[in-house]
Every structure is written in structure tokens, then in C-alpha cells.
N, CA, C and O atoms as a MOPAC input file, in Angstrom:
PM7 MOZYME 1SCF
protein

 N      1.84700 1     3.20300 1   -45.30200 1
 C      0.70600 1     2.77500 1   -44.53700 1
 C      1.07300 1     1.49500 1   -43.77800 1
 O      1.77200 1     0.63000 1   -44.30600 1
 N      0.62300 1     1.39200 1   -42.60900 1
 C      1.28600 1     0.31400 1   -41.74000 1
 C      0.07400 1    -0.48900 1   -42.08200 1
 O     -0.99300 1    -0.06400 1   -42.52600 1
 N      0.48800 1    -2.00100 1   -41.73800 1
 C     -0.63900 1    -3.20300 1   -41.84200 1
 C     -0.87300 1    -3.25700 1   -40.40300 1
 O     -0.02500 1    -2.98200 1   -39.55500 1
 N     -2.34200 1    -3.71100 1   -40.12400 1
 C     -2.73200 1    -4.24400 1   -38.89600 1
 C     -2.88500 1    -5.49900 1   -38.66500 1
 O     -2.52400 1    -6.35100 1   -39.47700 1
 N     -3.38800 1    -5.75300 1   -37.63200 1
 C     -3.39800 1    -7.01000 1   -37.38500 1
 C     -4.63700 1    -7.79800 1   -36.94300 1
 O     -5.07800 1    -7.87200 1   -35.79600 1
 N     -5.25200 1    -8.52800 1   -38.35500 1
 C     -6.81000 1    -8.77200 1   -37.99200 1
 C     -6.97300 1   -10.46800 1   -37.08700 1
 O     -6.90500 1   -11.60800 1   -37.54600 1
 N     -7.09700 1   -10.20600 1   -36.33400 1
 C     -7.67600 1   -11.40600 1   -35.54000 1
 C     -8.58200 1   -12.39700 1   -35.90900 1
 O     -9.63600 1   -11.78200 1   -35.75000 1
 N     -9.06400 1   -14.10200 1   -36.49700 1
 C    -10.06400 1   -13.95900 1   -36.63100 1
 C    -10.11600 1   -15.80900 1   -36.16200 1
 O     -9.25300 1   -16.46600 1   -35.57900 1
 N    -11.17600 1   -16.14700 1   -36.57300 1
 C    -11.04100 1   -17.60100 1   -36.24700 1
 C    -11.83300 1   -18.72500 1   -37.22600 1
 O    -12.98000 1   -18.58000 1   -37.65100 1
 N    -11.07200 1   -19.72000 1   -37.44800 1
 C    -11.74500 1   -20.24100 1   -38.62000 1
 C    -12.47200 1   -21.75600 1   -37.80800 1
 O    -11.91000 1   -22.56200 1   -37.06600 1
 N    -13.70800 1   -21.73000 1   -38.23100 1
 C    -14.34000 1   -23.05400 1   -37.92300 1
 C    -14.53500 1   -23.84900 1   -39.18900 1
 O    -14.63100 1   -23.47000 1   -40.35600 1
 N    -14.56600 1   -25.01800 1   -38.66700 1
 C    -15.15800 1   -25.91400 1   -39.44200 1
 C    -15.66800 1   -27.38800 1   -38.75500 1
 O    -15.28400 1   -27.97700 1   -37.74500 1
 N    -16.30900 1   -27.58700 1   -39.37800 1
 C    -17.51400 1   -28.47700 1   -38.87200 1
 C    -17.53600 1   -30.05800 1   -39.49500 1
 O    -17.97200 1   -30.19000 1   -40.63800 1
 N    -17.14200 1   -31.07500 1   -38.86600 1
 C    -16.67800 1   -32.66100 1   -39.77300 1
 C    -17.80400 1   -33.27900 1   -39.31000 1
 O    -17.66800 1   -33.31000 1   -38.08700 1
 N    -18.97400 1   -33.85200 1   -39.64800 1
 C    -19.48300 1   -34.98600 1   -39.34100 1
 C    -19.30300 1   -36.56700 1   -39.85900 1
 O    -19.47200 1   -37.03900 1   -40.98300 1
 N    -18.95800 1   -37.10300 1   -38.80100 1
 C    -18.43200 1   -38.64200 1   -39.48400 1
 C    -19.93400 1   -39.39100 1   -38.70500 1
 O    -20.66100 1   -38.84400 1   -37.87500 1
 N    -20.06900 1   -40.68900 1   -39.24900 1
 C    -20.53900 1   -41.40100 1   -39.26300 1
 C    -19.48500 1   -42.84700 1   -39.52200 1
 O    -18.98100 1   -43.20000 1   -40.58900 1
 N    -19.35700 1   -43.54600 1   -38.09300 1
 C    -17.57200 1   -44.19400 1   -38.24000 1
 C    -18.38800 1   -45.64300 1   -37.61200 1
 O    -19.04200 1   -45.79400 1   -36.58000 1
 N    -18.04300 1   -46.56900 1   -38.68100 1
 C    -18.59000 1   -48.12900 1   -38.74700 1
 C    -17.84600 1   -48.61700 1   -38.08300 1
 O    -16.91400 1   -48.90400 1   -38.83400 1
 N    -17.37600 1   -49.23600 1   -36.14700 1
 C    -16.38700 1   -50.09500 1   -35.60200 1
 C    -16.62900 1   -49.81100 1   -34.14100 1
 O    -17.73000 1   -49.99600 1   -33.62200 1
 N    -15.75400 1   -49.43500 1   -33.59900 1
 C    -15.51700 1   -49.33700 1   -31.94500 1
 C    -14.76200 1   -47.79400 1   -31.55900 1
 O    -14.41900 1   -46.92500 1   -32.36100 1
 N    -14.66900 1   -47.78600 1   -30.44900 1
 C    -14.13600 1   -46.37800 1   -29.35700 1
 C    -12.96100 1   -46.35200 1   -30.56400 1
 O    -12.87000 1   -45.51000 1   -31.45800 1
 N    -12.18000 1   -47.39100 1   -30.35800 1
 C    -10.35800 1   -47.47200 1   -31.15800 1
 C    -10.89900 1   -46.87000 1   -32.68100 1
 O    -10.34900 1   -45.79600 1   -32.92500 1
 N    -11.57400 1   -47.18500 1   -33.44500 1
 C    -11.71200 1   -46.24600 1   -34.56500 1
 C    -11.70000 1   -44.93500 1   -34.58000 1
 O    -11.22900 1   -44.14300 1   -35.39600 1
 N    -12.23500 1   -44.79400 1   -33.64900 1
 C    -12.67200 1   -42.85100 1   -33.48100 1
 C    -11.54700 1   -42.52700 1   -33.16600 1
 O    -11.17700 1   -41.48400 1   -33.70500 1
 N    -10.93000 1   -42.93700 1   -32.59000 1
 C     -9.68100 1   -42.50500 1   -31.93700 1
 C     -8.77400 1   -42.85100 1   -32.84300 1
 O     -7.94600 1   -42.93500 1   -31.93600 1
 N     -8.33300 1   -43.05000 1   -33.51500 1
 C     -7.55600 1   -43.58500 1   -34.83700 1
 C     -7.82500 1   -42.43500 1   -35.58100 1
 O     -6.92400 1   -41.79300 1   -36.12200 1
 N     -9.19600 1   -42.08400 1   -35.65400 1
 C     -9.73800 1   -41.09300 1   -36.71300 1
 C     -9.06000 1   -39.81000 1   -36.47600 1
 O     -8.31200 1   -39.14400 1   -37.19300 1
 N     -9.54500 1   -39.62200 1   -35.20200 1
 C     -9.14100 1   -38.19300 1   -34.51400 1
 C     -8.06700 1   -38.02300 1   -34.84500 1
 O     -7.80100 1   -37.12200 1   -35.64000 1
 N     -6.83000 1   -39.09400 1   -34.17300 1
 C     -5.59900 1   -39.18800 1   -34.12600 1
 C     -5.33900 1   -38.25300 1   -36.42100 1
 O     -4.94600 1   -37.11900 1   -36.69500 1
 N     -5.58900 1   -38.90900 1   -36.99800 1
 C     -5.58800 1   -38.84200 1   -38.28800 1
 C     -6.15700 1   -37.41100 1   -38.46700 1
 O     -5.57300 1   -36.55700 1   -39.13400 1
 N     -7.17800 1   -37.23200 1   -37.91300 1
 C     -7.57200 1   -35.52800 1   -38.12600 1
 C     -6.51600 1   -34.71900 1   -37.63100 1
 O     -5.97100 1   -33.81500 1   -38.26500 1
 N     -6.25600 1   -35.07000 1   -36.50700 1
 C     -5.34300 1   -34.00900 1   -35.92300 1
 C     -3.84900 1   -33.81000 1   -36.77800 1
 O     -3.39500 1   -32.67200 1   -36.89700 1
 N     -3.21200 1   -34.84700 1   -37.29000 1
 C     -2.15500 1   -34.88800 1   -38.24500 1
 C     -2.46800 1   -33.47900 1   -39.32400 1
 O     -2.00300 1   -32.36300 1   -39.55400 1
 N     -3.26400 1   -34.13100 1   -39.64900 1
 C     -3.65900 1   -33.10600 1   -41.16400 1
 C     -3.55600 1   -31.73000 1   -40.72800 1
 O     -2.77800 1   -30.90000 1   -41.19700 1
 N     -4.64600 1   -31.48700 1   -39.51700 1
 C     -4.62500 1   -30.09800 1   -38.77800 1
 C     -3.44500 1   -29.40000 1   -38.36700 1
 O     -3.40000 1   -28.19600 1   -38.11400 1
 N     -2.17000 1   -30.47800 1   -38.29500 1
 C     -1.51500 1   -29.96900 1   -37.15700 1
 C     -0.23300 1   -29.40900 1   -38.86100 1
 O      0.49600 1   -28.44600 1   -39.10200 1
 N     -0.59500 1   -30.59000 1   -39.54100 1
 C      0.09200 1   -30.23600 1   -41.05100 1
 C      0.10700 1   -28.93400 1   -41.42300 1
 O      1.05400 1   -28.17300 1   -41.61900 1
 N     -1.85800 1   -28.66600 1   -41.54300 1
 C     -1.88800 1   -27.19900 1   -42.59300 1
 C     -1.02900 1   -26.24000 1   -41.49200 1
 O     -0.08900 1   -25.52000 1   -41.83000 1
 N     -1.50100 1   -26.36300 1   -40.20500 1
 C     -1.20200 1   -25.43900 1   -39.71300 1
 C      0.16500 1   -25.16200 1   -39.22000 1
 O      0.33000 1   -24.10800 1   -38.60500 1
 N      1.40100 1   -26.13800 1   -39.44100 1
 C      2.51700 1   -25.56000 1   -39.58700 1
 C      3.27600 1   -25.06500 1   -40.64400 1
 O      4.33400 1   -24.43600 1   -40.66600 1
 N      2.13600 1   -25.68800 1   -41.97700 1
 C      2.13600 1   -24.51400 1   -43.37000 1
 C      1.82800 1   -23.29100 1   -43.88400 1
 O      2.07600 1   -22.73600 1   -44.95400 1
 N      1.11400 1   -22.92500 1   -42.69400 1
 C      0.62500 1   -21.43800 1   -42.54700 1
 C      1.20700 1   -21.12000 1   -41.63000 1
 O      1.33800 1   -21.75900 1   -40.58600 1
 N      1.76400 1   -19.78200 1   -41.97300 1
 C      2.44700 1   -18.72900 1   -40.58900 1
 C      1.26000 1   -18.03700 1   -40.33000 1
 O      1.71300 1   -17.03100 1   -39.78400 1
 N     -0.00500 1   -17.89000 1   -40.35400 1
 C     -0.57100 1   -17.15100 1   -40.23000 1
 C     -1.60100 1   -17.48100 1   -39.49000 1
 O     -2.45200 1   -16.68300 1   -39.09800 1
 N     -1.57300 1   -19.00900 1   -39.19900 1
 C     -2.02300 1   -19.72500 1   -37.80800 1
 C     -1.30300 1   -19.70600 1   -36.94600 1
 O     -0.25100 1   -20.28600 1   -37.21700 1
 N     -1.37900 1   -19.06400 1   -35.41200 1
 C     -1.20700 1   -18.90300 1   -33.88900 1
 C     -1.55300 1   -19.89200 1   -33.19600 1
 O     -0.87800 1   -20.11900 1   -32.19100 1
 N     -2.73300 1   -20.80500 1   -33.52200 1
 C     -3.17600 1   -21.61400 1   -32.45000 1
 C     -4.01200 1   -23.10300 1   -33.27100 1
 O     -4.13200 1   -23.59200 1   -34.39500 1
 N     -4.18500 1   -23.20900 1   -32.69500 1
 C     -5.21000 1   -25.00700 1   -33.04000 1
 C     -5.73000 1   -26.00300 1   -32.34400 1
 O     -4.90300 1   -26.71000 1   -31.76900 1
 N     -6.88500 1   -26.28800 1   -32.21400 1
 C     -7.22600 1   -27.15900 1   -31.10400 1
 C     -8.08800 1   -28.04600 1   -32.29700 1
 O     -8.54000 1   -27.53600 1   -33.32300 1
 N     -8.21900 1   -29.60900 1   -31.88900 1
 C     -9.01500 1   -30.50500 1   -32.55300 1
 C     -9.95600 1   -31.44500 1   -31.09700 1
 O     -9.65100 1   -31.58400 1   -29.91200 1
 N    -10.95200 1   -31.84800 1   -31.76700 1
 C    -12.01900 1   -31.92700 1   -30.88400 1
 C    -13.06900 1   -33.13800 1   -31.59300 1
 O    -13.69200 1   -32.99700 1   -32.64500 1
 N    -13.07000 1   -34.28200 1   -30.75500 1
 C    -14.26000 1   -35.30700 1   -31.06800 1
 C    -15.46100 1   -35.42000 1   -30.44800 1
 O    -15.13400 1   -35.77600 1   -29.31500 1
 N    -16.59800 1   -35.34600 1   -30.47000 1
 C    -17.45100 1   -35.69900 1   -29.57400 1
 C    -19.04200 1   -36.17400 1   -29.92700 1
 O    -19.95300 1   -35.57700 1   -30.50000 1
 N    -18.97200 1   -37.26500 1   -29.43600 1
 C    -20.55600 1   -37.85100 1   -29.79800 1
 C    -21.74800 1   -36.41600 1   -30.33500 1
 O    -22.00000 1   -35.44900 1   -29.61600 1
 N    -22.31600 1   -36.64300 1   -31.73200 1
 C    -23.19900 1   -36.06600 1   -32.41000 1
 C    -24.38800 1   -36.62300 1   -32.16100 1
 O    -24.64200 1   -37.82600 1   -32.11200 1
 N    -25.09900 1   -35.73200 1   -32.00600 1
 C    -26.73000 1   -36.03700 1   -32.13100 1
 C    -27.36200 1   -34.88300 1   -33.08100 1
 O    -27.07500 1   -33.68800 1   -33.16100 1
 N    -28.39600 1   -35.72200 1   -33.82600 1
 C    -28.87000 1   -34.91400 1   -35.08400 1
 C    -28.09300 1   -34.28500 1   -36.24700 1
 O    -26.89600 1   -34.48800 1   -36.45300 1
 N    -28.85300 1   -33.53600 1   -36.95300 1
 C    -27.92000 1   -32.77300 1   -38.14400 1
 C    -26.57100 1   -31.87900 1   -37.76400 1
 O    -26.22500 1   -31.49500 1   -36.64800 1
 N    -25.98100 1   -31.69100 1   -38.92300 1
 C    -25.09600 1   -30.40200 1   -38.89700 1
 C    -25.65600 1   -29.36700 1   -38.13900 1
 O    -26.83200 1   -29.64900 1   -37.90700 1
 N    -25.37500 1   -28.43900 1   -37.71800 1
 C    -26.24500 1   -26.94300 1   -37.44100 1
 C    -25.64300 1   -26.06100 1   -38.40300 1
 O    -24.47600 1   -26.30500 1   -38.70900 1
 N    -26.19400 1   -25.12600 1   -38.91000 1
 C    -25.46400 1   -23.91400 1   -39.83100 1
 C    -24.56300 1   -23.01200 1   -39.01600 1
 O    -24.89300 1   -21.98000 1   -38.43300 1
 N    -23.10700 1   -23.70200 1   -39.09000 1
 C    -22.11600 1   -22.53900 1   -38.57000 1
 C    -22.29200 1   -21.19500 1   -38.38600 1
 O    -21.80100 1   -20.48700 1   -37.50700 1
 N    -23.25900 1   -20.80100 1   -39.55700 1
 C    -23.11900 1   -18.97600 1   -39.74800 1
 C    -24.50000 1   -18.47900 1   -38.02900 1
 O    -24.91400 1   -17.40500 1   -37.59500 1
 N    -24.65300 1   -19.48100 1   -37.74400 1
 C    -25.99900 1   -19.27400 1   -36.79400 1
 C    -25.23100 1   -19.82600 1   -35.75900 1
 O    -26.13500 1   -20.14700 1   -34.98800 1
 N    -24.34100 1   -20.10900 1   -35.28900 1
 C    -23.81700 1   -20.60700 1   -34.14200 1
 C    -23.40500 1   -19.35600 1   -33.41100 1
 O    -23.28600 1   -18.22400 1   -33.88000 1
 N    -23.12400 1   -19.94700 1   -31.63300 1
 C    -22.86000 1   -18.51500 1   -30.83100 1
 C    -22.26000 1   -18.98800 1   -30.19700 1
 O    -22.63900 1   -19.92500 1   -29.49400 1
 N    -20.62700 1   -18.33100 1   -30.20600 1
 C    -19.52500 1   -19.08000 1   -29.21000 1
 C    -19.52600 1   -18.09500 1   -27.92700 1
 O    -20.22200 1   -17.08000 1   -27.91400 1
 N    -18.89100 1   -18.38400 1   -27.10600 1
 C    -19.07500 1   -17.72200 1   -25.45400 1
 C    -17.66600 1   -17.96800 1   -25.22600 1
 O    -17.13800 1   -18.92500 1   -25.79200 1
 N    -17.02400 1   -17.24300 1   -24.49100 1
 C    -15.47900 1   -17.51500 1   -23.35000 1
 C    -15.83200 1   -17.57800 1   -22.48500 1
 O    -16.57000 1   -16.69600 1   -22.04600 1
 N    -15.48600 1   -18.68300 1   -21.75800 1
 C    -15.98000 1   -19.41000 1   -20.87200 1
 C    -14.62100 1   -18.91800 1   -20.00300 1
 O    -14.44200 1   -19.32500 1   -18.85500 1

């Protein structure tokens, strides 16, 4: 039986709340992206990776209710 090949995409969702200036966040990021860029040259089974900061307003939203688009 041959294996296929399932496509899929993993989210996850960080809310910080970061006590300082612009240079913190960016320090932070910088530091997220390490880790990200870590797992994911520990997995062969990651293809791709993008990391992403951007001013929050309000709560979390429930991932499972979110609706992505290709833009």
C-alpha cells in the first residue's frame, strides 16, 4: 500500500502582553522566530514557516472558528 501525502497546516496563536518599547517586541519576535525556525529544522515534516507580530486588540479568538482566505 503506498502512503500519501496529507497536506495540512498548523496554527498557533501567542498572546503577549510585553512591559517596554518597539525594541522589546522586536527582541521578542526575533526570539520567537529562533525557536520556530529550531522545531522546524527538527522536523522533516515541515515544508514551510512564517512568524508574524502584530498589535492585538481584545481577547484570543477560538482558532477552531477562524477563516483563512488566499489572498
Amino acid at each position: 500500500m503506498r502512503n500519501i501525502v496529507i497536506k495540512i497546516r498548523g496554527i498557533v496563536v501567542i498572546d503577549y502582553e510585553i512591559d517596554g518599547n518597539f525594541r522589546d517586541v522586536v527582541s521578542e519576535q526575533e526570539r520567537l522566530e529562533a525557536h520556530i525556525s529550531q522545531f522546524a529544522d527538527e522536523n522533516v515534516s515541515i515544508v514551510g514557516h512564517q512568524v508574524d507580530m502584530r498589535e492585538r486588540r481584545g481577547t484570543s479568538p477560538d482558532i477552531t472558528k477562524m477563516k483563512f482566505r488566499n489572498n
